[in-house]
C-alpha positions as CSV (number, residue, x, y, z in Angstrom):
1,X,49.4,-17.3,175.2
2,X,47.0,-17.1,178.6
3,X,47.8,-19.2,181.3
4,X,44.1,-21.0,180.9
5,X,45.1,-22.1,177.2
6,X,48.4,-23.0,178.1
7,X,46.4,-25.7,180.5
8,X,44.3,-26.6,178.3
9,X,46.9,-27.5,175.4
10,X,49.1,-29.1,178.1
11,X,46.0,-31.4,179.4
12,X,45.4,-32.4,175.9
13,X,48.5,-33.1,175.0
14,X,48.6,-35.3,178.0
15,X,45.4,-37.0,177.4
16,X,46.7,-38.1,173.8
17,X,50.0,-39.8,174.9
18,X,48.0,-41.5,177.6
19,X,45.2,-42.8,175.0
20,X,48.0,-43.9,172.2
21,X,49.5,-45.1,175.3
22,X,46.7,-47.4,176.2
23,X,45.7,-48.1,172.9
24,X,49.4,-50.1,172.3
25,X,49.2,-51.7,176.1
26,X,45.3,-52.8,174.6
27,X,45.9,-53.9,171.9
28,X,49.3,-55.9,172.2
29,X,48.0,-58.4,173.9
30,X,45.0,-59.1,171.7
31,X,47.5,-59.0,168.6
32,X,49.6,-62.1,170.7
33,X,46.9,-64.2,171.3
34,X,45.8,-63.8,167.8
35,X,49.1,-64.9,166.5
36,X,48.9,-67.3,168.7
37,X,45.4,-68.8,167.8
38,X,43.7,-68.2,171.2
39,X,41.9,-65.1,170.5
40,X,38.7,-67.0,168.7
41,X,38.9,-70.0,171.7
42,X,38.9,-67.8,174.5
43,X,35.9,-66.1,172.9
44,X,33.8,-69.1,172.5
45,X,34.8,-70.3,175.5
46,X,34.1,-66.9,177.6
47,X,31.1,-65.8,175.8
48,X,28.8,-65.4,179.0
49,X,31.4,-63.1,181.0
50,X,32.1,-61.0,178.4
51,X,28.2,-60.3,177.1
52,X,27.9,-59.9,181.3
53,X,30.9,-57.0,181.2
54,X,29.3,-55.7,177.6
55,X,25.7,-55.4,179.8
56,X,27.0,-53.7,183.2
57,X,28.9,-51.3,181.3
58,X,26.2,-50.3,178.8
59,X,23.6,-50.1,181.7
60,X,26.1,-48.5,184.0
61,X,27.4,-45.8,181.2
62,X,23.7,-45.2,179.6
63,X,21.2,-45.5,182.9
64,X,22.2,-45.9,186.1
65,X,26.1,-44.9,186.8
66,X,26.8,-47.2,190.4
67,X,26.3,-50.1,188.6
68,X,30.1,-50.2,187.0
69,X,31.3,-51.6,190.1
70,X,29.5,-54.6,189.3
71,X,31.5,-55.3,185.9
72,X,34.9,-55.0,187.7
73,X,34.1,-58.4,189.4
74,X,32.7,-59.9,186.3
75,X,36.5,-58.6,185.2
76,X,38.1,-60.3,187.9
77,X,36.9,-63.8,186.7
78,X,37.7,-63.4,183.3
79,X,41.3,-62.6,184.6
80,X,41.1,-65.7,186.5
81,X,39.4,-68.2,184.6
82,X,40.4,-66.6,180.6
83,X,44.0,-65.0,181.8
84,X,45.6,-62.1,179.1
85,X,43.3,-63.3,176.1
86,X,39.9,-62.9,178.2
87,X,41.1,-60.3,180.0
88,X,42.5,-58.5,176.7
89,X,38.9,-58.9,175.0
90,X,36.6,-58.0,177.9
91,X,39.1,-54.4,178.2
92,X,38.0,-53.4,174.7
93,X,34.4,-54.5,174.9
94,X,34.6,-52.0,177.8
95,X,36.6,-49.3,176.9
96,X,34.8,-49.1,173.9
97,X,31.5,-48.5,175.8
98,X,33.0,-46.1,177.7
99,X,34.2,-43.6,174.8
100,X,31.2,-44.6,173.0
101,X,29.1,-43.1,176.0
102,X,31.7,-40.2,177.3
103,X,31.2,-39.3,173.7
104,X,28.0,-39.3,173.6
105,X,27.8,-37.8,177.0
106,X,26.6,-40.1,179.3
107,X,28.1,-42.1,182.2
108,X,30.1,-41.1,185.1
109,X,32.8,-39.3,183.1
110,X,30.9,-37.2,181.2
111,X,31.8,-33.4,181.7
112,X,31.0,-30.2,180.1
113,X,34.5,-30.0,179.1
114,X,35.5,-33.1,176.3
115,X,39.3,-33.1,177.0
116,X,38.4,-33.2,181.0
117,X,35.9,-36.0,180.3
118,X,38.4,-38.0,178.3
119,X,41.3,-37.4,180.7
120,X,39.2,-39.1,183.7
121,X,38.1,-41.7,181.4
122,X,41.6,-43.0,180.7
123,X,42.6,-42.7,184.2
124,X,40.1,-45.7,184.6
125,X,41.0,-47.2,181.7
126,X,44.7,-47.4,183.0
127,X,43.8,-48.3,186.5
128,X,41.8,-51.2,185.6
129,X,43.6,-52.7,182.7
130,X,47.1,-52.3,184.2
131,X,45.4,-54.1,187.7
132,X,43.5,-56.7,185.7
133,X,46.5,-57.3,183.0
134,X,48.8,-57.8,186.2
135,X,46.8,-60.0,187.6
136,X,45.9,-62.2,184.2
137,X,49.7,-62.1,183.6
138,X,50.1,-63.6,187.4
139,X,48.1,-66.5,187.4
140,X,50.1,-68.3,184.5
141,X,53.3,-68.6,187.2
C-alpha cells in the first residue's frame, strides 16, 4: 500500500467517526426535547431565527461565501433566547445546507478532493455546535 493511499484511507476513516460522531452529539438533543414535548414549541416560537439561519447559509453556501459569518450571530440568539431545543434545530437546518452544498460543490468547503471537503466541513460543524451547545447548555444555570 503507497504512503498517498495510506493517507487517504486514514483521513476517511477519520472523517467517518467524526460525522457518526456529530450525527449522535446532533441529534441527541433534538431526540430530548422531543420526548420532552418542546421540540414543536420551540419551533413555533423561533420561526423567524431559524428561516434567518436557513437564508444566510443557503445564500452564503450557494452565492456569496463571507456571508456565513452573519448566521453565526443569528446562532448566538437562538442559543440565548431558545437554549438546546433552538439551538439543536437551527444546527441541523444548517448542517444540512452545508452537506447539501459541499455535495453539490459549492460553498467555502468545497474542494476538488470529496473526503478533504467533508473533513473541513465537520471541523465547522464541531466548532460551532460544541461552542453554541455549551453555551445553550449554560444559560439554563
Amino acid at each position: 500500500m503507497s504512503n498517498a493511499n495510506s493517507a487517504e484511507l486514514i483521513r476517511s476513516t477519520f472523517s467517518l467517526i467524526m460525522g457518526d460522531t456529530a450525527g449522535i452529539i446532533l441529534l441527541m438533543p433534538l431526540y430530548q426535547s422531543w420526548l420532552d414535548q418542546r421540540l414543536l414549541l420551540t419551533l413555533r416560537q423561533a420561526w423567524l431565527p431559524m428561516l434567518g439561519v436557513a437564508l444566510f447559509t443557503v445564500t452564503a453556501i450557494f452565492f456569496y461565501k463571507p456571508l456565513m459569518v452573519l448566521s453565526l450571530p443569528i446562532m448566538l440568539y437562538i442559543a440565548v433566547r431558545y437554549l438546546q431545543p433552538g439551538v439543536s434545530i437551527g444546527l441541523l437546518i444548517m448542517t444540512q445546507i452545508c452537506i447539501v452544498g459541499t455535495a453539490m460543490g459549492y460553498g467555502q468547503f468545497a474542494d476538488p478532493s470529496n473526503v478533504l471537503a467533508f473533513f473541513n466541513l465537520l471541523l465547522f460543524i464541531f466548532a460551532i455546535m460544541l461552542t453554541l451547545l455549551y453555551s445553550a447548555g449554560t444559560q439554563v444555570s
